[in-house]
C-alpha positions in Angstrom: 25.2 -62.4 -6.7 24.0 -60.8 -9.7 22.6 -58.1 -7.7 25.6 -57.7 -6.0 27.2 -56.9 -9.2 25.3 -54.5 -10.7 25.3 -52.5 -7.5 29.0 -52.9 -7.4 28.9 -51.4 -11.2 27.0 -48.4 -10.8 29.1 -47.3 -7.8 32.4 -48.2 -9.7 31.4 -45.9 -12.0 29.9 -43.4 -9.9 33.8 -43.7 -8.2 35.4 -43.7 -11.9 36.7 -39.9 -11.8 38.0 -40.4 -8.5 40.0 -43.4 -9.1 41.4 -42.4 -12.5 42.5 -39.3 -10.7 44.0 -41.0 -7.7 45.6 -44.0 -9.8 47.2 -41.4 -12.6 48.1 -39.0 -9.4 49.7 -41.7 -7.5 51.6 -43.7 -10.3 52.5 -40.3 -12.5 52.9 -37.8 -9.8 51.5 -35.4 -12.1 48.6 -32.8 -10.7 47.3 -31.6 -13.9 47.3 -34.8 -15.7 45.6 -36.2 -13.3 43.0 -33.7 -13.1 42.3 -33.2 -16.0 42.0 -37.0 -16.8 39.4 -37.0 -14.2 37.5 -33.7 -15.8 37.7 -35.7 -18.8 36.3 -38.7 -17.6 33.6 -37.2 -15.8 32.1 -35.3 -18.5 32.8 -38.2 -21.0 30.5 -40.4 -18.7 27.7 -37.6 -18.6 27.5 -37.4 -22.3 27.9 -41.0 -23.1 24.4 -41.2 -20.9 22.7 -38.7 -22.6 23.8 -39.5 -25.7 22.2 -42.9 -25.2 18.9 -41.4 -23.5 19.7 -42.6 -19.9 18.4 -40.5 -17.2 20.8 -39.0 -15.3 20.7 -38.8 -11.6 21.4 -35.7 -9.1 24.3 -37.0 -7.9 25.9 -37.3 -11.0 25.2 -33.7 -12.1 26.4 -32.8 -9.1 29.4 -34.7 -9.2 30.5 -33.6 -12.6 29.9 -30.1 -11.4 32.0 -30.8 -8.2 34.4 -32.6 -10.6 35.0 -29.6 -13.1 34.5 -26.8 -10.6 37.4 -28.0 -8.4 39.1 -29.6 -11.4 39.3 -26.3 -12.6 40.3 -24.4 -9.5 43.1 -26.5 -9.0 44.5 -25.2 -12.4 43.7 -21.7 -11.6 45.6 -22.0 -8.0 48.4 -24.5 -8.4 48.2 -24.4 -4.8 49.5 -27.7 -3.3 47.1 -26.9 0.5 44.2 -25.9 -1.7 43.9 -29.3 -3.7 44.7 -30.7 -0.3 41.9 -29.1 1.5 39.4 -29.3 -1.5 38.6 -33.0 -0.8 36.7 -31.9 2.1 34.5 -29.2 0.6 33.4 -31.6 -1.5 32.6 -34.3 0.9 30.5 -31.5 2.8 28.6 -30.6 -0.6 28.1 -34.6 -1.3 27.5 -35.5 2.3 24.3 -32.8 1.9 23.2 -34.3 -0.5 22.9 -37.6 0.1 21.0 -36.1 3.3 17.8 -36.2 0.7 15.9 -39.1 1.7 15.5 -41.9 -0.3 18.7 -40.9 -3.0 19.6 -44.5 -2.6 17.2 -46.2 -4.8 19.2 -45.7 -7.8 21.7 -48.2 -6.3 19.0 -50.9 -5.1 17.9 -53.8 -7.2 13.9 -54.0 -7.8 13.8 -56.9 -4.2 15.4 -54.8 -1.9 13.5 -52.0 -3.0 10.6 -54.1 -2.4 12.1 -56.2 1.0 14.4 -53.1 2.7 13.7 -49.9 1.4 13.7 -48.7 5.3 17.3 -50.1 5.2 17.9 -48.4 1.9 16.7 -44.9 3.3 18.7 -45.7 6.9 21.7 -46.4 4.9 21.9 -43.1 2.7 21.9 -40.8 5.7 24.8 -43.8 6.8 26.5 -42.8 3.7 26.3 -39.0 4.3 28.1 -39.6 7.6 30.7 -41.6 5.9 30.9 -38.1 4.4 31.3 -35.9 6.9 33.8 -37.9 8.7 35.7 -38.3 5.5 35.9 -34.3 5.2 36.8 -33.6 9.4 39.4 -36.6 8.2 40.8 -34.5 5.4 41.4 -31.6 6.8 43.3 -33.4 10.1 45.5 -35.2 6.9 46.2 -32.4 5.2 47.0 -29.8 7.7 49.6 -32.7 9.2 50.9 -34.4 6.3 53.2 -33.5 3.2 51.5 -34.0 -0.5 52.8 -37.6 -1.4 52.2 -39.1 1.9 48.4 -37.3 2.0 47.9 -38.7 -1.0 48.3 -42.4 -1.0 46.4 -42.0 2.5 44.1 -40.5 1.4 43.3 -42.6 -1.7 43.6 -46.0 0.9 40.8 -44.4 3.1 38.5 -43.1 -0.1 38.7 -46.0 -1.5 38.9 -48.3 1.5 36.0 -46.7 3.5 33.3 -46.7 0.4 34.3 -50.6 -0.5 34.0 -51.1 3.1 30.9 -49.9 3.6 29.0 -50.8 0.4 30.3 -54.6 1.9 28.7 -53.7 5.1 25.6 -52.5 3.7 25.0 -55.3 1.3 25.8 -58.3 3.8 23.4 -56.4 6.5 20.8 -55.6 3.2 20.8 -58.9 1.5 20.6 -61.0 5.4 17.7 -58.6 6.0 15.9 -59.1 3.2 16.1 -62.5 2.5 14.9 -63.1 6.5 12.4 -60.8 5.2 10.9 -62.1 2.6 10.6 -65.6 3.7 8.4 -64.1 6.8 6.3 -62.8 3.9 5.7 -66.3 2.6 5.5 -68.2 5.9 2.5 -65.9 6.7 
């Protein structure tokens, strides 16, 4: 269980831009404030890691510069279609990176690394799927739905589809490995 937890903790706040955003977005209603929120959080979490010597992984500099690139690009367009359609750029840019093997090891707890790395390595090309779905998915939403309603469906499947698969992944990781390592000490 404690395992679970701590991977449950790094991807919360992995996700914690995101969610401020959406959560401010959706109870506010406000664009900027919730963007910039996020920006702020974002870079907040960066620094707070570096000021405390903790390495910082690829992902993460690439999400803060996904985060203040579009961040800031929503400011410059107040476009309503562009900060619709931005979501899916992103996923693209993410989804390729999580397309380097092995980028999942950050997430894994010293026994899986040891019992399922394969299923840690088969996973993270799962999770760039997830990905690319989640941008074709965007684009369908936002070409078809009107801001508010794009939103809160939107923030159901980001959210829902990344809890649902971390619970996927761990059940199916944890089973594995557990299977597996008692076959190591039977033999």
């Amino acid at each position: 269980m404690k395992d679970l937890f701590q991977a449950s903790k790094v991807l919360l706040l992995d996700l914690a831009s995101t969610l401020l955003f959406l959560g401010v977005y959706v109870a506010t209603g406000n664009l900027f404030l919730a963007v910039g929120l996020g920006m702020a959080l974002g870079l907040a979490q960066i620094g707070w890691q570096l000021f405390h010597k903790e390495p910082v992984e690829a992902l993460q500099w690439l999400s803060l510069l996904i985060i203040l690139a579009s961040g800031s690009a929503t400011f410059l367009t107040d476009d309503p279609l562009f900060v619709m359609l931005k979501p899916s750029v992103i996923y693209v840019i993410v989804g390729l990176v999580m397309l380097k093997r092995g980028w999942m090891n950050r997430y894994l707890p010293p026994i899986a690394r040891a019992t399922v790395p394969d299923l840690g390595i088969t996973f993270g090309y799962v999770w760039a799927g997830l990905m690319f779905f989640s941008a074709i998915l965007n684009i369908v939403l936002a070409l078809a739905l009107d801001v508010t309603t794009w939103a809160a469906v939107k923030s159901v499947w980001a959210i829902g589809s990344k809890v649902g698969l971390f619970g996927i992944q761990y059940a199916i990781m944890k089973s594995t490995g557990i299977r597996r390592a008692r076959a190591m000490m039977a033999s």
